[in-house]
C-alpha positions in Angstrom: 139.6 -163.4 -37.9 139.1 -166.4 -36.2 136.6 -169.5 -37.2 134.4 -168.3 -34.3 134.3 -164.6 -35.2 131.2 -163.4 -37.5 131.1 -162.2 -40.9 131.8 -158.3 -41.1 128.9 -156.6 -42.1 129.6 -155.4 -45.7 128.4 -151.6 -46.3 127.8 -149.2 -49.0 127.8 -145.5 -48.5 126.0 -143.2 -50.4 125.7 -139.5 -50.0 126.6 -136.6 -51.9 128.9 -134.7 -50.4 132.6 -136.3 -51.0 133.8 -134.7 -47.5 130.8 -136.7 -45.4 131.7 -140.2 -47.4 135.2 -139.5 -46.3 134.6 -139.2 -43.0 132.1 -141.9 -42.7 134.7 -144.4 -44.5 137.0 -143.4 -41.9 134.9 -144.1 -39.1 133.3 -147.4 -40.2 136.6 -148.9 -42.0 138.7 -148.4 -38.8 135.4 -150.3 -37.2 135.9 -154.0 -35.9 133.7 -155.9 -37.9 132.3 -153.7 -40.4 134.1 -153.6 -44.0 132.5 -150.5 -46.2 132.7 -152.2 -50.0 131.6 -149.2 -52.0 131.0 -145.6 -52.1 128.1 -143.7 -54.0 127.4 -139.7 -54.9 124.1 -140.6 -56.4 120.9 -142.5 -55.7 121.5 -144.0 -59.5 125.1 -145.3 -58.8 123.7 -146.6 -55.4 121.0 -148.7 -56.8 124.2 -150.0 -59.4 126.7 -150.6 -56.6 124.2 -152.6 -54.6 123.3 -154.9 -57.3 127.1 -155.3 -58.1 128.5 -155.6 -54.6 125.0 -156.6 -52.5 126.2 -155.3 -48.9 124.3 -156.1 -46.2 123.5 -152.5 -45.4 123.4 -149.3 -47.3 123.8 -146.2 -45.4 122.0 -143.5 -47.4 121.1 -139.8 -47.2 117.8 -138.3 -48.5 119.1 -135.3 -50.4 121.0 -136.5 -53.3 121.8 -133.3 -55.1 120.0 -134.0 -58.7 118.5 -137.1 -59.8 117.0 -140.4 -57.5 116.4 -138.9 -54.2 117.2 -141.4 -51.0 113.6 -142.6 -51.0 113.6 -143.9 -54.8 117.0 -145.1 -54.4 115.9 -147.1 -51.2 112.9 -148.4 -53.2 115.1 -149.4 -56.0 117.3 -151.1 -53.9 114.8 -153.5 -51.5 113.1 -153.9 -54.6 116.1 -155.4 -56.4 117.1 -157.4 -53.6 114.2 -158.8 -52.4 115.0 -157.6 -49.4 118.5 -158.6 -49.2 120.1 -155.5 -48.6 118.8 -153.2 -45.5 118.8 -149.6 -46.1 119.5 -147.7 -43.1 118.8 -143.8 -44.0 121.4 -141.9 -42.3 120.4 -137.7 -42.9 120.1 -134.6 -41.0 116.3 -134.4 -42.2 114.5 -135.7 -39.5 110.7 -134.4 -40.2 107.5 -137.5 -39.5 107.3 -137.2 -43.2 110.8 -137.4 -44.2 110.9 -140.4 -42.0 107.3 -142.1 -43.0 108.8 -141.9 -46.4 111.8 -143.4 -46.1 110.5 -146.4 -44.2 107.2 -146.8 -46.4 110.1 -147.6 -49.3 111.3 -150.2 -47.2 114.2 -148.4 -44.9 115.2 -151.0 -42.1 116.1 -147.8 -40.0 116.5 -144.2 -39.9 119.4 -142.5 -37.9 120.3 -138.9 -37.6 123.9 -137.8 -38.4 124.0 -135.7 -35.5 124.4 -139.5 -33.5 127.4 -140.4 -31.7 129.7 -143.3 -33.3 128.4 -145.7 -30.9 125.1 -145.5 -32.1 125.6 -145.3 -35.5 127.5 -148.8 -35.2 124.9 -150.6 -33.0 122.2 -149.0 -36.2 124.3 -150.6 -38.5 124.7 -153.9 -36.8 120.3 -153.7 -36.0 120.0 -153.2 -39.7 122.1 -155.5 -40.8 120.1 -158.5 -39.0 117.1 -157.1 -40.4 116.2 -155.1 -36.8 114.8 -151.5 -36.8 116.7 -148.5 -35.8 115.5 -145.3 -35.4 116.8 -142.0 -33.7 115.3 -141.1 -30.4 113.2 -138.2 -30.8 
């Protein structure tokens, strides 16, 4: 990195299934400018994570398995940041509910995993300047 190039933007993954966290660190940490600092199963260890490593973005699912859903965990963390961290909810659920939701708790964006790469890095980069993304209909 050069004195001219910008800060990565620091992520936190959380979803549930180990195999889709894999697969997203591979994606995003072999990504130019994006460094993923942590890695959650659960909304509660998300909300933890982001208070101990405050990424810029947190890419979370909805469906969390048991305990916080997506939507309290995104609430927890904009809370506790004050808005520091952007949430960007990244799910297969893509109902105007699930989506009303997720941004009401103060989601920066909403993306689809059904994206290509390209998009889910230009979400990431929106979110993390504070810019909404959302998947096109």
């Amino acid at each position: 990195m050069t004195g001219t190039d910008p800060a990565p933007v620091r992520i936190l993954l959380c979803d549930d299934h180990a195999v889709v966290r894999a697969g997203l660190l591979a994606l995003l940490g072999s990504t130019p400018g994006i460094e993923v600092v942590g890695e959650a199963g659960s909304g509660e260890e998300a909300v933890a994570l982001a208070a101990r490593h405050a990424p810029d973005v947190v890419l979370m699912d909805l469906q969390l398995g048991a305990g916080m859903d997506g939507v309290e965990a995104t609430r927890r963390i904009t809370a506790d940041s004050g808005g520091a961290v952007h949430v960007l909810v990244l799910t297969t659920y893509d109902t105007d509910a699930d989506v009303t939701r997720a941004i009401e708790a103060g989601a920066t964006g909403y993306l689809l995993k059904a994206e290509r790469p390209d998009e889910l890095f230009a979400a990431v980069r929106a979110a993390a300047e504070g810019r909404t993304a959302l998947s096109r209909p």
